[in-house]
N, C-alpha and C positions, 0 to 999 in steps of 0.2 A: 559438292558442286555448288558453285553462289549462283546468285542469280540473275549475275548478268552470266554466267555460262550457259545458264539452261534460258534465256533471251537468246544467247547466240548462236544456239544450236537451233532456232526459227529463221537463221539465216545460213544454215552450214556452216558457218565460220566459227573456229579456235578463240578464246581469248589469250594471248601473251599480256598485256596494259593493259592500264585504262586510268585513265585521272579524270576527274568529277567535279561539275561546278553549279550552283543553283542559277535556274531562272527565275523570275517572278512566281510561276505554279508549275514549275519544272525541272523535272532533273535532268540535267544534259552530260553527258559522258562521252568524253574523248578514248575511241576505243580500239587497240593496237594487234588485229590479228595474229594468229600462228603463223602467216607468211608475210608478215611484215607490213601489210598494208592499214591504213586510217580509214575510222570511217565517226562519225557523229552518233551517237546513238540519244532519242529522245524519250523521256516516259512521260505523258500527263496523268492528269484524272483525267477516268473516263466519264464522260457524258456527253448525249447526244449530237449537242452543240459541237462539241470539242470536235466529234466525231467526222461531224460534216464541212468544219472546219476545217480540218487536217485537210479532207477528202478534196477541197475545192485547190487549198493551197499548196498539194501534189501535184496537182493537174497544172496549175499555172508555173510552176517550176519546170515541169515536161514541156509545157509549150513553150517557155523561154531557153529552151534547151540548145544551143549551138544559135543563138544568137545577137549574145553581145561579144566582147573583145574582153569579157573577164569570167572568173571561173565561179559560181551555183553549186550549192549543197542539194543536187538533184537525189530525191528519195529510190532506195532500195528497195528490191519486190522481196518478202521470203521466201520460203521453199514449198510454198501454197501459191503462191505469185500473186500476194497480196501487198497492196504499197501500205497499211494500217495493219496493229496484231490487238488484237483485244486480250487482255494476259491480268488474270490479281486484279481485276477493278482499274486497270489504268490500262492508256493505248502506246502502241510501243511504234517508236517507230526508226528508221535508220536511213541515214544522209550520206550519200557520198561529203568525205571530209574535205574542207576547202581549206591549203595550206596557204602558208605566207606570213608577211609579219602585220601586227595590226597597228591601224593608223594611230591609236592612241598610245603606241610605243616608239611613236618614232617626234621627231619636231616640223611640224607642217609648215612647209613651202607655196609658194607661189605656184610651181609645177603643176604641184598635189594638190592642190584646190582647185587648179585647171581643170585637172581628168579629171576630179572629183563631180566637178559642174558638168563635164562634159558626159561621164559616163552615169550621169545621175539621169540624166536626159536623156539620154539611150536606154536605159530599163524602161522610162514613164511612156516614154514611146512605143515601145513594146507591147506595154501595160495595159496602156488606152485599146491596144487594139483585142486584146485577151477577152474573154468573158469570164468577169469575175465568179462566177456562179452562186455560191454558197454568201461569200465574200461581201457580196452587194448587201447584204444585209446584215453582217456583221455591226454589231453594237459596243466602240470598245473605249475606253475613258482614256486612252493614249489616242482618240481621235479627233484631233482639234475641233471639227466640226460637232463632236458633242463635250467639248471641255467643262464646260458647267457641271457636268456630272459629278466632278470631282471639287466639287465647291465645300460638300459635307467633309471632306478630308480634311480641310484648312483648318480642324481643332485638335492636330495633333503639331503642329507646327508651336512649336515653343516662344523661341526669340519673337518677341516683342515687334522689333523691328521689320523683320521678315514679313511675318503676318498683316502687318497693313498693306505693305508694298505687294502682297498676292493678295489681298482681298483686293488694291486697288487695281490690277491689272485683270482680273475675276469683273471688277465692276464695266473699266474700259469697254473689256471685250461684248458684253451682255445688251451694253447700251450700243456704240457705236460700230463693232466689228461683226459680229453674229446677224444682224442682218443683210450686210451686205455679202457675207461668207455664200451664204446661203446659194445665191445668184451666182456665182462665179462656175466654171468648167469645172465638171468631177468627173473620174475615173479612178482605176484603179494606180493604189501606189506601195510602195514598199514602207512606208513612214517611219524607217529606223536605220535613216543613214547616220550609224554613231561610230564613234570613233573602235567600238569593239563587235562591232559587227563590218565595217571595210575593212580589209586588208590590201596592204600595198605592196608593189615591188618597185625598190627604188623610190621615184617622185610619179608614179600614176597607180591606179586602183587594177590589182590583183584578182580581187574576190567579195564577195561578198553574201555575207550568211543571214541568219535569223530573219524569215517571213513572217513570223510568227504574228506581228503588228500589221499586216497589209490588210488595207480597207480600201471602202470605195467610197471617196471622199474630194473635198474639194483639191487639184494640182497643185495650187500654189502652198498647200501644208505639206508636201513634201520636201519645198525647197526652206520654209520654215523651222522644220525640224532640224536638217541636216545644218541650216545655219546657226540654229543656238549650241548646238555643240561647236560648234565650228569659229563663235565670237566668245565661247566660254574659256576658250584657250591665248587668243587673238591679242595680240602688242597693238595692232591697228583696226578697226574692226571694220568701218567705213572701206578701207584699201583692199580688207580679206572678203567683204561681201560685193564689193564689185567684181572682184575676179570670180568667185562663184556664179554669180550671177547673168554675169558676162558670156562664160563658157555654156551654161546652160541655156542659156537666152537662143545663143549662136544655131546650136542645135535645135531645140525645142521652142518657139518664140511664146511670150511671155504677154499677157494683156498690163495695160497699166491700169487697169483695175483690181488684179491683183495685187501689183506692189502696191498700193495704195494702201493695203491688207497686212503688209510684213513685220511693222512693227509689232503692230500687237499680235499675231500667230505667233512670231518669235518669242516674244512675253509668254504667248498662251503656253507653248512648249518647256522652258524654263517654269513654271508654277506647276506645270503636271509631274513634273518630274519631282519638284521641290516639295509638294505635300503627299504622293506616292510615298514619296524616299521618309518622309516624317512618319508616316502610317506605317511603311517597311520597320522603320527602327521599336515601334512599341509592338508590332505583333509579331517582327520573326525578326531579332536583334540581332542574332548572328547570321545573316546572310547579307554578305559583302556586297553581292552583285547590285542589290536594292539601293544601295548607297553610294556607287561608284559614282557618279555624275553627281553627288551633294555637293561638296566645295567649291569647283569651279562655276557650275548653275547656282550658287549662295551668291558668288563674288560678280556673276553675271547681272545677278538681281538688281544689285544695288547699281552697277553702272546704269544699266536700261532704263532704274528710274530718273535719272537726271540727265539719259539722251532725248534730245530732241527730237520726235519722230519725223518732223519736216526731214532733218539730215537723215535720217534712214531712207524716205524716199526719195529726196533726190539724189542719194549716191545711189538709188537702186535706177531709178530712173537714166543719169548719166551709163550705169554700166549696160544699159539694155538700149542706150541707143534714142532715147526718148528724151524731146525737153523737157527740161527742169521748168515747171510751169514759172515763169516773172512776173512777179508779185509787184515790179516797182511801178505799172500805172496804179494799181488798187490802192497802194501808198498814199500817193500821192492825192489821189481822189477821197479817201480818207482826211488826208491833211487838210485838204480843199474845203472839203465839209465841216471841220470841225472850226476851220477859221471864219466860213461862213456864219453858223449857225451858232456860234462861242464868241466870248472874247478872250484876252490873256490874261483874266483873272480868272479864268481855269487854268491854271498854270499845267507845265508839265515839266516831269523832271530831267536834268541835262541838256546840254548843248545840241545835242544830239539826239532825238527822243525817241523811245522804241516802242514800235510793233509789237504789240503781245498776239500769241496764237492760244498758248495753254498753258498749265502749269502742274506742277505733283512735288506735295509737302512743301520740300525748301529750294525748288526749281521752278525756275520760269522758262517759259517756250517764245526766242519770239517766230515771226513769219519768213525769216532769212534763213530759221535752219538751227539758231544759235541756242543754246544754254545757258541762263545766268544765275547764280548763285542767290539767293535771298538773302541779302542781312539787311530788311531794313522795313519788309512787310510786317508791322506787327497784327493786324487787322486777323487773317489765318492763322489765329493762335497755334492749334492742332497740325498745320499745315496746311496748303494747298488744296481745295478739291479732296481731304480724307475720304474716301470710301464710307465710310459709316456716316458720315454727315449727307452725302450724297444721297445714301439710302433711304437715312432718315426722311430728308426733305422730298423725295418720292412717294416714299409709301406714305406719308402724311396729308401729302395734299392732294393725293387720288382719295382720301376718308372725308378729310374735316379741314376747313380753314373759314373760322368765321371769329369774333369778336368775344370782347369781356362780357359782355349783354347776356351772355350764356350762359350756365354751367357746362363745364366740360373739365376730365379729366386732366386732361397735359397741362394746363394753366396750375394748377393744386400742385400736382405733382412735382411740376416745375420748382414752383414759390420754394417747397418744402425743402427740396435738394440745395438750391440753391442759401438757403436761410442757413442752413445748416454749417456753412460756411463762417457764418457773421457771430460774434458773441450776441448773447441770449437779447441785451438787452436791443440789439437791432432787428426787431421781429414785422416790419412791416413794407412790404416793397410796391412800386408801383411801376410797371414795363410799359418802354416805349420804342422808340426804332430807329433812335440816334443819338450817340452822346452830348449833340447838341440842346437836345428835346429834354435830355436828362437834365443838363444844366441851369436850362431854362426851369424845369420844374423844380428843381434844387433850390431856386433863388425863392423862388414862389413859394415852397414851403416855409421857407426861412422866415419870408417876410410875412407872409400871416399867420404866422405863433407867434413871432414877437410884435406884430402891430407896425414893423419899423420897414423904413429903406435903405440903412446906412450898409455896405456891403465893405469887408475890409478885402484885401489881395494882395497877393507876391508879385511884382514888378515880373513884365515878362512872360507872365502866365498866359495861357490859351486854355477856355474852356470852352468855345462853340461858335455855331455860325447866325445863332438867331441874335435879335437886336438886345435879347438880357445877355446870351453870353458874348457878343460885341463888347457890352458894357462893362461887365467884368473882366475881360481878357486887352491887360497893356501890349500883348503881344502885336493886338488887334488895332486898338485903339490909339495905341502909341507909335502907331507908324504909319508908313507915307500909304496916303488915303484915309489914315483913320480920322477923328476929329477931338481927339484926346480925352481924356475920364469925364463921366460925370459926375455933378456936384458932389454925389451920394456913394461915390466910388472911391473910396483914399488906398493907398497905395502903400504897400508895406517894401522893403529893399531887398532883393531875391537875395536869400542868406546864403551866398555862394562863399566856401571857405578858400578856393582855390582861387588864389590871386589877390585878397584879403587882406588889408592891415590890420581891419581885427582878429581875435580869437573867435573862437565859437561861442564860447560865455558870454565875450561882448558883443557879440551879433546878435544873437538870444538878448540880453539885456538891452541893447538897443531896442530890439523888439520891444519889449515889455514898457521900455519906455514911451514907445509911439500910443499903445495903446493906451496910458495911462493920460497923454498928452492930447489925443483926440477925446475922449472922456473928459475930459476938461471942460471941453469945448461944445459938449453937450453934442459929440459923435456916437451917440450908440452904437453899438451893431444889431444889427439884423444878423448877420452872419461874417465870420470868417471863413474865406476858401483857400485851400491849397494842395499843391499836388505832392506825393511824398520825394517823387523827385521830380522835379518840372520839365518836360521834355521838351518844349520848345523853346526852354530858357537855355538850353543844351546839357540836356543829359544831366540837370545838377541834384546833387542829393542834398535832404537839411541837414542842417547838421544833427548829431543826438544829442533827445531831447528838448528840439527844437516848438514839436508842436503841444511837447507834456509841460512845455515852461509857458505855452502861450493860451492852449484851451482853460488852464483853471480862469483866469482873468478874462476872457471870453465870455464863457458861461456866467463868471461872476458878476458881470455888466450885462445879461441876461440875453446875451447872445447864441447864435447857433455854431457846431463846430461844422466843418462840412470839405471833407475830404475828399478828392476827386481820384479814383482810380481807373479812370478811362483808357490810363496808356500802360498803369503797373498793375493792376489785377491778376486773377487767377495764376498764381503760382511763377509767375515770370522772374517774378525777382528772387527766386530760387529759395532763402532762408523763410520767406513768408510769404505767403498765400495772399494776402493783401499788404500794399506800402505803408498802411497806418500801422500796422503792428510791428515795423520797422520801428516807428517813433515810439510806441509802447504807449499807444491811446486807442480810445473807442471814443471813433466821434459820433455826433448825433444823425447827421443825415451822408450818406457817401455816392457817389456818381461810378456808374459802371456805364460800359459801352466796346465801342471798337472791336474786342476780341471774343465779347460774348456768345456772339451766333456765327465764327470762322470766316467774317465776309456776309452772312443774310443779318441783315439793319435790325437789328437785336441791342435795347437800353436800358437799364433800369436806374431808378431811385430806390434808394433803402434806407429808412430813416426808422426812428423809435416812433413807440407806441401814442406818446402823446404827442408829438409832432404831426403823426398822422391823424389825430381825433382833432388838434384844431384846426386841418387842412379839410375836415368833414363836416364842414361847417354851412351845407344847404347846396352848393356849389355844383353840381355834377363834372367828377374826373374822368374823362374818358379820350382816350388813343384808339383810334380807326384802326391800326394796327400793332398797334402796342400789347403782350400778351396773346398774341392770335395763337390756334394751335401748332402749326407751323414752327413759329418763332418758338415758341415752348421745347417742341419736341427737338429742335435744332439746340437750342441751348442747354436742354437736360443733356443732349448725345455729347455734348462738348466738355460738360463737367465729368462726366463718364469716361471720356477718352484721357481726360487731363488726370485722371487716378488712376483707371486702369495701365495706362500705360506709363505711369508714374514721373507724369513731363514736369514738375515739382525741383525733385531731387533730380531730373538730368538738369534742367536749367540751372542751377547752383552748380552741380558739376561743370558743365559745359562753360559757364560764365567764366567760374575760377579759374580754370585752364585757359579764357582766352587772357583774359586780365596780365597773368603769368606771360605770355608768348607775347602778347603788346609790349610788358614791360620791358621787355629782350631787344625787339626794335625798337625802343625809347632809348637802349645806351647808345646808340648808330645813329641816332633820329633824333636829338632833342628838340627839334620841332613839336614832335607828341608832348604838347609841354603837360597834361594830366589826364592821366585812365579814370576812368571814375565809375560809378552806378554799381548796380547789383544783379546777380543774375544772368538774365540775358536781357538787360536795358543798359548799354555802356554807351561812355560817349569819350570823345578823343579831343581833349582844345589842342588848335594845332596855334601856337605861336614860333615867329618872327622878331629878333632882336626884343622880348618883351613883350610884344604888341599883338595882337589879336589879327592873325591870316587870314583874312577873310580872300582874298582869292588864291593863295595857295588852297585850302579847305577845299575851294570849287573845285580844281585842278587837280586835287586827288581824288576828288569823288565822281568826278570826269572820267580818269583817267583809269579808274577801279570798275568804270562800266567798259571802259574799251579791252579791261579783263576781264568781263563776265563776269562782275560781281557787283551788285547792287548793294550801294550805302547812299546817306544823305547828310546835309549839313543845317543847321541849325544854331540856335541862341541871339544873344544880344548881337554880334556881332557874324552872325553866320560864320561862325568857322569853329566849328565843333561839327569830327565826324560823328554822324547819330548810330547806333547800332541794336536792333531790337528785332530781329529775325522772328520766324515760327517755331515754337519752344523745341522742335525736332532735328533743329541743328545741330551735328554733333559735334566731335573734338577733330575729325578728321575736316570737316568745312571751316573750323577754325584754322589750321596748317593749310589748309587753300588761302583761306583769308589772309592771313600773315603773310603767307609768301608771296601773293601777289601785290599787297604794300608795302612790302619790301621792294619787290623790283617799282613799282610806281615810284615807291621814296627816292630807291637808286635815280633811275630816270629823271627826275626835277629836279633833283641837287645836281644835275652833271648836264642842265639847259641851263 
């Protein structure tokens, strides 16, 4: 006799069948009497918990007994007229069997998301009025209301990818949803309306089984639940969660301080499942059941991070009946203010200018609802609001944020990681909290080791906003408002190969001959600057060998080298970690900024050793915020992110790939008249019969926000699109990119 016969005969019943499938800590059994009929048969472990668990969630199964419009796995007494058997250390227990087919077998309709809303409404109703008994205190990590629990899982999750995006949606919830959860109406709910636990007949809901997850918790997580299954499937998702919504609403009304809550409970539902199902795969690898919702909750993930949550509530809102709160006096009132209190030399970008609300990794949020693509934030290196950086900058400044004046840990620490970076012979840095600041102290080194002021530059260049980098930046200076170079600032010719009468040899040799030609004339330098590809000149690279043919005569006239990596740093340009080793030099002093600290005003200088002993020369160096722990601990998490999650070698891949797909629309487009840069720093010169487009360039880059995608133009002539995204871009935002400058290109050739 097995043993589910000697189970069955605790029920009178014969076994004929039985087919068998795990739960999470369950064996469930589909089991087919001597007279033909079905029943569910359940074993757990037993334990007390379990026990009084079972005991409350019988009782609430009886009392929803004959009163909804669909059919309940109501529990079986045995031949002791016991609804629980205690048997072998496990509780046994048996279900009337609810037939039908399941929702996850069929293709979901409009109909079926009606009833689904409707009859989801009808059990909660039910629910509320029940006494959850036992229930009320149930503690369980599928309960949204304690999701955090499940945060220690999140080290079984592999992909790279995945991982940030649940730690970021883990962070969301902790900071801004968990306390408002809190507050919201709780009763009891069923919290596992999934596609294999509803059954349907036809286009409305049948049945429905497994209580097994019912808590008593906040209401609005039961509509959260059933709707991430429910958008994990979904061609529309906005269209499929209003009619859910809609339909439940109708019946059950809904506060909109709930929906306020959806997005992220949705999120929460998606990550609980998605690092369960990772934990599922390392400790019990063959159990299917633990893994059935991974793919479409993977492919889920990745949509949510790049929807807007404004658009999740207001199509929740529209579906419930409620206004869409309008945002266009606060606009406005916004606009008002900034024209009061600014003028238009805070510029902004587009014809058009947008409302930002939020942002994650390579999305921006604005206050309309809308989603736009980042290709042109370089500043969030790592991306948008990373989680880890988040964290960092919390737990840091609830400890310590005070100044160089100190010793402290994260300052050291910092230096060291980052030095580590730089060949041996660049071992001295000093942090400040703007590439400007940088620049500035850059010039200032220069000129007190060498005694001198003479500053050389690449035409074009942009190195800051203080009155030394004014000085040095023709970007700056050479244009309307500026007041052109000083005496002490000569000018070298951006050695742009694209468009060129010369070779590269002869651009280079010209070079060398300028230097040779202001040396004449009793120009020394204090320093030469430049950038390895100069981004404001438009995305131009030097040529090779451009700065290995110019630093030796540099130095040899007793000057400084001094390379500024404010915009190609840390691993962006994919084959190298910094743009000088592009040119295959080590200069003396080099400028970092912009992406150091992902967005917190993070800048350093890093020069050699005796550059910095003649800059210690009685003087005191000191930055109010430069080096604070803060900024340390922000940019050590930054260097960490950019290895561990090896953004390096995706940027060279990702770059490669876009470079390729550009060139595709270049044989359609010869407007793209040159791809160029490295990595993920490209830029696109768009010419016109020869000539440099300068408002075509605007008009694509116009017209590339009215698709939700953020780029910018730049150079001598403004018309070079710029493209320098956050290094987490991948090959799939590329074919976004492309294909929506395709249709933009389409579009302006055919006005």
């Amino acid at each position: 006799m097995s043993n589910l016969d000697t189970i069955l005969e605790l029920y009178n019943l014969s076994l004929a069948d039985s087919k068998s499938q795990d739960g999470y800590d369950t064996k469930i059994h589909k089991i087919t009497s001597q007279k033909g009929n079905n029943y569910t048969l359940k074993i757990y472990p037993f334990s007390e918990d379990n026990w009084t668990d079972l005991e409350a969630e019988n009782q609430i199964l009886l009392a929803l007994k004959s009163k909804l419009n669909y059919d309940l796995p109501f529990p079986i007494e045995n031949r002791e007229n016991q609804l629980l058997t205690k048997l072998d250390g496990k509780i046994i227990r048996l279900l009337h069997y609810v037939e039908g087919t399941f929702w996850g077998d069929q293709k979901t309709n409009e109909l079926f998301l009606t009833s689904l809303g409707t009859e989801m409404a009808n059990i909660d109703i039910q629910l509320s009025q029940i006494n959850p008994g036992a229930i009320k205190y149930r503690n369980l990590q599928w309960d949204l209301n304690h999701l955090l629990e499940n945060v220690d899982l999140l080290k079984y999750v592999l992909d790279p990818v995945d991982k940030k995006f649940i730690l970021y949606f883990f962070d969301q919830f902790e900071t801004f949803t968990l306390p408002k959860l809190k507050k919201l109406p709780r009763q009891l709910i069923h919290n596992d309306f999934n596609p294999w636990n509803v059954l349907t007949d036809e286009s409305k809901i049948s049945g429905l089984i497994d209580f097994g997850d019912m808590v008593y918790s906040a209401r609005i997580n039961e509509l959260a639940v059933c709707l991430s299954y429910v958008l994990s499937e979904s061609e529309d998702i906005t269209k499929d969660l209003r009619t859910v919504l809609h339909s439940y609403h109708t019946i059950y009304p809904l506060l909109t301080e709930e929906l306020d809550l959806l997005y992220h409970l949705i999120a929460g539902r998606i990550i609980t499942s998605l690092v369960n199902s990772a934990e599922g795969k390392v400790k019990n690898p063959d159990n299917e059941y633990i893994q059935i919702s991974e793919k479409p909750y993977r492919q889920l993930l990745h949509t949510w991070i790049s929807t807007n949550p404004l658009a999740i509530k207001h199509a929740a809102y529209e579906a419930c009946g409620f206004s869409v709160p309008d945002n266009s006096d606060k606009k406005k009132e916004i606009t008002n203010l900034r024209e009061k209190h600014f003028t238009t030399a805070l510029s902004l970008s587009y014809n058009s200018p947008i409302h930002m609300s939020n942002a994650a990794f390579q999305y921006m949020h604005d206050t309309d609802g809308n989603t736009y693509l980042d290709a042109y934030n370089n500043i969030p290196l790592v991306g948008h609001n990373h989680p880890r950086i988040s964290k960092a900058v919390s737990t840091q400044i609830r400890t310590l944020n005070t100044n160089t004046r100190y010793h402290y840990e994260q300052l050291t620490q910092y230096a060291s990681r980052l030095l580590k970076h730089f060949p041996d012979k660049l071992s001295k840095v000093y942090f400040v909290n703007s590439g400007s600041a940088a620049s500035d102290l850059a010039i200032r080194l220069a000129k007190t080791h060498t005694n001198r002021k003479n500053i050389f530059v690449l035409e074009d260049g942009y190195h800051g906003n203080t009155q030394i980098g004014i000085d040095i930046s023709p970007y700056k200076h050479n244009k309307k408002g500026g007041k052109g170079k000083p005496d002490h600032i000569h000018h070298f010719p951006l050695p742009k190969i694209f468009n060129n009468p010369l070779h590269a040899d002869q651009i280079i040799l010209a070079a060398t001959l300028q230097i040779d030609e202001l040396l004449q004339q009793q120009k020394h330098p204090a320093a030469f600057i430049a950038e390895p590809i100069s981004g404001c000149g438009g995305q131009v690279p030097l040529p090779p060998n451009y700065l290995a043919s110019l630093f030796p005569k540099i130095r040899a006239a007793g000057g400084c080298c001094i390379v500024d990596e404010v915009q190609t740093g840390f691993g962006r340009l994919g084959n190298w970690f910094w743009g000088f080793e592009m040119q295959g030099v080590i200069p003396d002093i080099v400028i970092l900024g912009k992406p150091m600290g992902n967005g917190h005003p993070l800048a350093a200088v890093v020069c050699t050793e005796e550059i910095a002993y003649s800059f210690n020369n009685g003087m005191e160096f000191f930055s109010s915020f430069g080096g604070n722990p803060v900024s340390c601990i922000i940019g050590n998490e930054v260097l960490k992110i950019v290895e561990e999650e090896n953004l390096q070698k995706h940027a060279k891949e990702v770059g490669a790939y876009w470079k390729v797909e550009l060139t595709k629309l270049q044989k359609d487009y010869p407007i793209l008249a040159d791809i160029r840069g490295e990595g993920l720093f490209l830029g696109v010169e768009i010419m016109e019969d020869g000539k440099p487009a300068t408002k075509l360039a605007s008009d694509i880059k116009n017209k590339m926000k009215e698709q939700f995608i953020l780029v910018s133009t730049d150079g001598k002539y403004d018309n070079v699109l710029k493209m320098k995204p956050p290094l987490c871009f991948g090959k799939g935002d590329v074919d976004r990119f492309c294909e929506r400058l395709g249709m933009v290109l389409g579009l302006l050739a055919t006005n």
